[in-house]
C-alpha positions as CSV (number, residue, x, y, z in Angstrom):
1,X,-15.6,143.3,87.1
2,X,-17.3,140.3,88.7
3,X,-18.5,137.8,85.8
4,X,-20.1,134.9,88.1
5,X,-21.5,135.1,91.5
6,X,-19.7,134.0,94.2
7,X,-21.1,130.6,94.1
8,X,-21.0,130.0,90.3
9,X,-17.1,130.9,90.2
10,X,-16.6,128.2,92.6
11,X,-18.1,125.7,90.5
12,X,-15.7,126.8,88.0
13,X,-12.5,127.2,90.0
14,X,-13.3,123.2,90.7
15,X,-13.5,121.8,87.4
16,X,-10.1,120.3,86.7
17,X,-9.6,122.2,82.9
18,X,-9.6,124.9,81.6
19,X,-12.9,127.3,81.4
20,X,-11.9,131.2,80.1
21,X,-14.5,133.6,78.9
22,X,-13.0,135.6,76.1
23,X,-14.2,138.1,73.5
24,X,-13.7,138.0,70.3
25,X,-10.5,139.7,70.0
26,X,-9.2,136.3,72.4
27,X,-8.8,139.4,75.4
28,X,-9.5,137.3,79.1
29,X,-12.8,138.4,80.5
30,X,-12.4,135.1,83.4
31,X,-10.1,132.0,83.9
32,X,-10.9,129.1,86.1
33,X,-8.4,127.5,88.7
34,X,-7.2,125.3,86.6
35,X,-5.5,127.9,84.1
36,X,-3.9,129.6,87.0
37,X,-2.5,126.5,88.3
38,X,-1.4,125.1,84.6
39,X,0.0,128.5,83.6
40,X,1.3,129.5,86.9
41,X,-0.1,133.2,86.9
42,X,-2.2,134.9,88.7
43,X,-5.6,136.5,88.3
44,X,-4.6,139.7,87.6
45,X,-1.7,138.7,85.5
46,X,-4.4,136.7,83.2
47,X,-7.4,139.3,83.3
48,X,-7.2,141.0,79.9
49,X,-4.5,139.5,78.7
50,X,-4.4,137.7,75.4
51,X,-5.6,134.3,75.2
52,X,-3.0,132.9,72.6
53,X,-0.3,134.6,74.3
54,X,-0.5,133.4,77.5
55,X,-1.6,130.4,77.0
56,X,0.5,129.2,73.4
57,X,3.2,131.7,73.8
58,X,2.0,133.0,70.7
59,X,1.1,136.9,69.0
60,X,-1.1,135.6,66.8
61,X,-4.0,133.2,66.5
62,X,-3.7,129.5,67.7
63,X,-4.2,127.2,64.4
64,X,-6.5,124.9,66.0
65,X,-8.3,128.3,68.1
66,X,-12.3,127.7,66.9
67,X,-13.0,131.2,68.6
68,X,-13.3,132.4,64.5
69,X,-15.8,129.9,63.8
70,X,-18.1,130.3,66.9
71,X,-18.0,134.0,66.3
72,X,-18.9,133.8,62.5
73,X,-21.6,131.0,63.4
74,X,-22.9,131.9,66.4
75,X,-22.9,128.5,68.0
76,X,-21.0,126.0,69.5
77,X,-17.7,125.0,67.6
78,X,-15.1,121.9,69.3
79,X,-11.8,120.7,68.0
80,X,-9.6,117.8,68.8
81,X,-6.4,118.3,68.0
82,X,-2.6,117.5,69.2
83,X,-0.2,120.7,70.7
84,X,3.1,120.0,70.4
85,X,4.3,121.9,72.5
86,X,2.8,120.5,75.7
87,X,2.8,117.0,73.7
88,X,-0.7,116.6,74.8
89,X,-4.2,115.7,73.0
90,X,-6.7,118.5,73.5
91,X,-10.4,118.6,73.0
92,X,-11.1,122.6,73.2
93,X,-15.1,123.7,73.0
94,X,-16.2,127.4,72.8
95,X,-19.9,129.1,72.5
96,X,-21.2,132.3,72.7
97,X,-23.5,133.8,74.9
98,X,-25.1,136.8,75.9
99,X,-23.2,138.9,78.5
100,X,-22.2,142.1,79.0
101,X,-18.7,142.3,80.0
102,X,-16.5,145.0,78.1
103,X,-19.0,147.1,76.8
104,X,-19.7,144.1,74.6
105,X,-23.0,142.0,74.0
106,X,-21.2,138.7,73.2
107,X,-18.6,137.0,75.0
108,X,-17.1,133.1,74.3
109,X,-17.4,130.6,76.9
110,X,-14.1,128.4,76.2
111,X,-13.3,125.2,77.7
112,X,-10.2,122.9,77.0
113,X,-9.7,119.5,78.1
114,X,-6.7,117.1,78.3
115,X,-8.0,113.8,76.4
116,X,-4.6,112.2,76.5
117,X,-5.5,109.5,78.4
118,X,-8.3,108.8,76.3
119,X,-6.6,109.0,72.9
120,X,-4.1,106.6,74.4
121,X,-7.0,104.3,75.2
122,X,-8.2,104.5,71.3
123,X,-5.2,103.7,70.1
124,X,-4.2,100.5,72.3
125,X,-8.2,99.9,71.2
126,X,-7.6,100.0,67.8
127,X,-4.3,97.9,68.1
128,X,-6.0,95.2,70.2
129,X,-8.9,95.0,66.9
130,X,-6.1,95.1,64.8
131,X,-4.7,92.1,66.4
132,X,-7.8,90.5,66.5
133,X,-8.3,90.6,63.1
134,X,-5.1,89.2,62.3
135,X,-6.1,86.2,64.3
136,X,-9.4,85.9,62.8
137,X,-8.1,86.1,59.3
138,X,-5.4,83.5,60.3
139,X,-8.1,81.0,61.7
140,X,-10.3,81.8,58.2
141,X,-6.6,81.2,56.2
142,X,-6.1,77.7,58.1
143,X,-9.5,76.4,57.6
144,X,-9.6,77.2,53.7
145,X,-6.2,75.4,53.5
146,X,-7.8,72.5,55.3
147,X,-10.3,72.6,52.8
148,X,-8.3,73.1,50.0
149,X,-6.2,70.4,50.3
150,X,-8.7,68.0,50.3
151,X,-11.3,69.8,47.7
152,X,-9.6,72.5,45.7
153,X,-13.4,73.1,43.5
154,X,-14.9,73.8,47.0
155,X,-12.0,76.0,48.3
156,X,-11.5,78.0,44.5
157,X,-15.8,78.3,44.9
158,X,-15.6,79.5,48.6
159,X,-12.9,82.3,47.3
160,X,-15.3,83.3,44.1
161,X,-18.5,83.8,46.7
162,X,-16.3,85.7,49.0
163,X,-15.7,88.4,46.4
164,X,-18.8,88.3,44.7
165,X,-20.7,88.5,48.2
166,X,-18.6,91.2,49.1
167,X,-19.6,92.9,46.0
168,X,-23.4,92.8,46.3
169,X,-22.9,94.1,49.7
170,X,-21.2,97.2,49.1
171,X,-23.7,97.3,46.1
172,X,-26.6,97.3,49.0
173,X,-24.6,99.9,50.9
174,X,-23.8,97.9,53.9
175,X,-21.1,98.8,56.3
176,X,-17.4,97.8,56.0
177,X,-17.5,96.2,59.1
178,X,-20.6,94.1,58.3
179,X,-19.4,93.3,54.6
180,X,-16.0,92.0,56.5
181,X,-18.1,89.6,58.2
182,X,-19.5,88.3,55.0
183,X,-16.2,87.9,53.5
184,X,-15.2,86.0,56.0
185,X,-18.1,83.9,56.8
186,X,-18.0,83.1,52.7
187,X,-14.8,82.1,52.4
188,X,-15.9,78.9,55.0
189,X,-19.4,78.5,54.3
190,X,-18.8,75.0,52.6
191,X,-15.9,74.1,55.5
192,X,-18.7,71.6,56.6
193,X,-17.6,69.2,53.2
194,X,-14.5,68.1,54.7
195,X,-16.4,65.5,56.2
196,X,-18.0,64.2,53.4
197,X,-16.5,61.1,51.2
198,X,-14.1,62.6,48.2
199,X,-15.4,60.2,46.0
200,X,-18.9,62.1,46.8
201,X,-18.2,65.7,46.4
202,X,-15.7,64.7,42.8
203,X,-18.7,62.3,41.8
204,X,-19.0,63.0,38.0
205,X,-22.6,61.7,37.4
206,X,-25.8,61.9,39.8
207,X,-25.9,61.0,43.0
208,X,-28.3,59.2,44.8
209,X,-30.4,60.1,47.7
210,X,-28.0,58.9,50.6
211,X,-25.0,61.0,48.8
212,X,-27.6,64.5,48.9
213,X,-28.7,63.7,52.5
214,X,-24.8,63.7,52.9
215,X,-23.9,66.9,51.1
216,X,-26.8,68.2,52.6
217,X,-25.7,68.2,56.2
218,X,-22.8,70.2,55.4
219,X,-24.5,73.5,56.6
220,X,-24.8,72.1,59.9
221,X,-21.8,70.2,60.2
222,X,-20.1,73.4,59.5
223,X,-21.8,75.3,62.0
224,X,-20.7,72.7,64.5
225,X,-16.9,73.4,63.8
226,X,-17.4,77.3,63.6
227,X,-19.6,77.9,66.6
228,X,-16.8,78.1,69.1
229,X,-15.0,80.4,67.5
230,X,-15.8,84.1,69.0
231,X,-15.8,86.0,65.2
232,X,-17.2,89.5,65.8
233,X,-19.7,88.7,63.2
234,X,-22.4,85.8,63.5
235,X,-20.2,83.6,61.2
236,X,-21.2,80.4,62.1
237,X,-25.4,81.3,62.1
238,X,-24.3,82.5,58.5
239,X,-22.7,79.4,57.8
240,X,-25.9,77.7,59.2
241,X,-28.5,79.4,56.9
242,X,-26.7,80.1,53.9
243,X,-28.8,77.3,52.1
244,X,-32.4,78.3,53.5
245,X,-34.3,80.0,51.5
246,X,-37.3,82.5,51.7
247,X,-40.3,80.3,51.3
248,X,-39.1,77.9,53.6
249,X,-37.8,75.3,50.6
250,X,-34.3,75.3,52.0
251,X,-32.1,73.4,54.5
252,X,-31.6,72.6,56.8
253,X,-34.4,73.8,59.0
254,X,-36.5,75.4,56.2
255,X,-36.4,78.2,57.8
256,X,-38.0,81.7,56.2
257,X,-38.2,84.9,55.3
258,X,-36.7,87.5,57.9
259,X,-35.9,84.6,60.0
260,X,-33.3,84.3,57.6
261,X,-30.2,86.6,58.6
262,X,-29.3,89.2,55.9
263,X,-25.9,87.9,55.9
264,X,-26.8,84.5,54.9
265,X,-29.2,85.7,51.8
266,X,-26.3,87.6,50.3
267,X,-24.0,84.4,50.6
268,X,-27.1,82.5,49.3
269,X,-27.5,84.3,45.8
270,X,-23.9,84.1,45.3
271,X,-23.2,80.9,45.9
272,X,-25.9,79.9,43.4
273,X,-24.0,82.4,40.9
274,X,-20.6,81.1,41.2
275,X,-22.1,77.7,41.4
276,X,-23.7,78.2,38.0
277,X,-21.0,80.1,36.2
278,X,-18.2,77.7,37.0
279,X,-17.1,73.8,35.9
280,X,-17.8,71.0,38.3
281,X,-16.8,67.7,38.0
282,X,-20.6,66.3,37.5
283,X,-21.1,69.5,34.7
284,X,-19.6,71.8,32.2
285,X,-20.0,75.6,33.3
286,X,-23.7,76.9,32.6
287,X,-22.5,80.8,32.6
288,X,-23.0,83.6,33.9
289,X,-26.2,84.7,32.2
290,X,-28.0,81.4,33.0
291,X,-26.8,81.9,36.6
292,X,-28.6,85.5,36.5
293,X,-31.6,84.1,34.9
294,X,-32.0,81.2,38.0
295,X,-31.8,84.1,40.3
296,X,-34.2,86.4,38.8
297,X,-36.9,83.4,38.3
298,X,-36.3,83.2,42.2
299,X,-36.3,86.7,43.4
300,X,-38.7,87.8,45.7
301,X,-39.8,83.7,46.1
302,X,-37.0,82.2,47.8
303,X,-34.1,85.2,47.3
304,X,-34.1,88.3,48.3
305,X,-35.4,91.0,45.9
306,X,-32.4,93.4,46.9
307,X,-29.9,91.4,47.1
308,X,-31.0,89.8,43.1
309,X,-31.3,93.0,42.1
310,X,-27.7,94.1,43.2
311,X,-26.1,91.2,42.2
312,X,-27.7,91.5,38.5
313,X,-26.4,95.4,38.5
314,X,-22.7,94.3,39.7
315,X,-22.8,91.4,37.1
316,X,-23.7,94.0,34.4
317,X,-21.3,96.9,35.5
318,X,-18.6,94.5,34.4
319,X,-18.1,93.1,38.0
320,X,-15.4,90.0,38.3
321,X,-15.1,87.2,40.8
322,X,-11.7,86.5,40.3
């Protein structure tokens, strides 16, 4: 029984994978080219056949066969999965459609493709990232050493935002792969006070308006020594903003609002928590609940509402920054 036209069946007999109509008893209504040339049979070997037997040297159903599915649905059903006995990655696609071949109204378009090569590609994908990110973290490791050797408050206070940071992120149900980028960008957002005097950052009474202009530049000076870094994440630009704030009061371009990257408004609050909660040399620990009070008497004027909001809730379930 013909299935296609003449012209149709060579489109088919072109394609380089497999294409079989089947019913739903897996019985061979058509195979392409390709499953001749891959099984080594011939049409009228193949023609009524069954599909798992031929083709998986199997009586029964193939595991990963979505034939089931598509007739139970009605609509299209693909799998990717692994045979091992062609040691091969497959990606196999099957829908119904109206045709009648067999006496029957339905019969399963079924296409399988070789994604091998692709798979393969992934992988060495996901290993190059994986290397990536072991540089990255090793760069991030060497600069809070630097750091920590010369100011171990900055370098514990740059761990403590990290977490907490992390923690409002995940609270605001942003993605893994942007909450990485936080961490990281918070573990060196103060990496721009190794250029200020000791004696300055350790100073235990007030300083004076030269010393702020100082600590101020930080911000900027650390965006000069993490711009030529290529993080996948905008870690420098965080670095850069993490001290402006929403109505324009901050440094050190008093920039606002959305202009502002979100990034930098979750490092923001919780550097002004950790800040807060824990001893410096110029001041005893305020706590954490005079820490959530600053923020809250700031929210919506120069911190963000949702990022206040979440970093109160975490606070109150209990939330840690060590």
């Amino acid at each position: 029984m013909a299935v296609f036209g003449s012209e149709v069946k060579k489109i088919l007999d072109a394609l380089p994978f497999y294409v079989l109509i089947i019913n739903k008893s897996h019985e061979i209504l058509f195979a392409n080219k390709a499953v001749e040339r891959e099984l080594k049979l011939k049409p009228e070997d193949l023609i009524g056949g069954y599909c798992p037997k031929l083709v998986h040297g199997l009586d029964t159903e193939f595991e990963h066969c979505p034939l089931q599915e598509a007739v139970s649905t009605g609509s299209l059903v693909e799998k990717e999965y692994y045979d091992d006995n062609i040691q091969k990655w497959i990606k196999t696609s099957i829908y119904p459609f109206e045709h009648s071949l067999s006496g029957e109204e339905v019969a399963y378009f079924h296409i399988a493709q070789d994604i091998t090569k692709s798979k393969q590609d992934e992988e060495q994908l996901k290993a190059s990232i994986f290397k990536l990110n072991n540089v990255t973290h090793s760069i991030i490791e060497a600069i809070t050493k630097t750091v920590e050797k010369r100011d171990p408050y900055t370098a514990g206070h740059q761990q403590r935002v990290s977490i907490l940071a992390a923690g409002i992120a995940r609270k605001m149900g942003i993605s893994e792969e942007k909450v990485e980028g936080i961490e990281i960008a918070a573990l060196v957002h103060d990496v721009g006070k190794i250029v200020i005097p000791i004696d300055i950052l350790s100073k235990p009474g007030r300083i004076n308006h030269h010393e702020f202009s100082l600590i101020q530049a930080h911000s900027e000076t650390g965006y000069e020594i993490l711009q030529g870094i290529e993080f996948p994440w905008p870690v420098a630009q965080i670095v850069l903003q993490h001290h402006e704030r929403l109505d324009g009061s901050g440094y050190p371009h008093g920039i606002k609002g959305d202009d502002i990257i979100q990034e930098a408004r979750i490092i923001a609050v919780a550097d002004v928590v950790e800040a807060m909660s824990s001893h410096r040399p110029y001041r005893q620990a305020l706590g954490l609940d005079k820490a959530l009070e600053e923020i809250s008497k700031g929210k919506g004027k120069i911190y963000d509402i949702k990022v206040v909001e979440a970093c109160i809730e975490l606070c109150k379930d209990g939330f840690f920054m060590e």
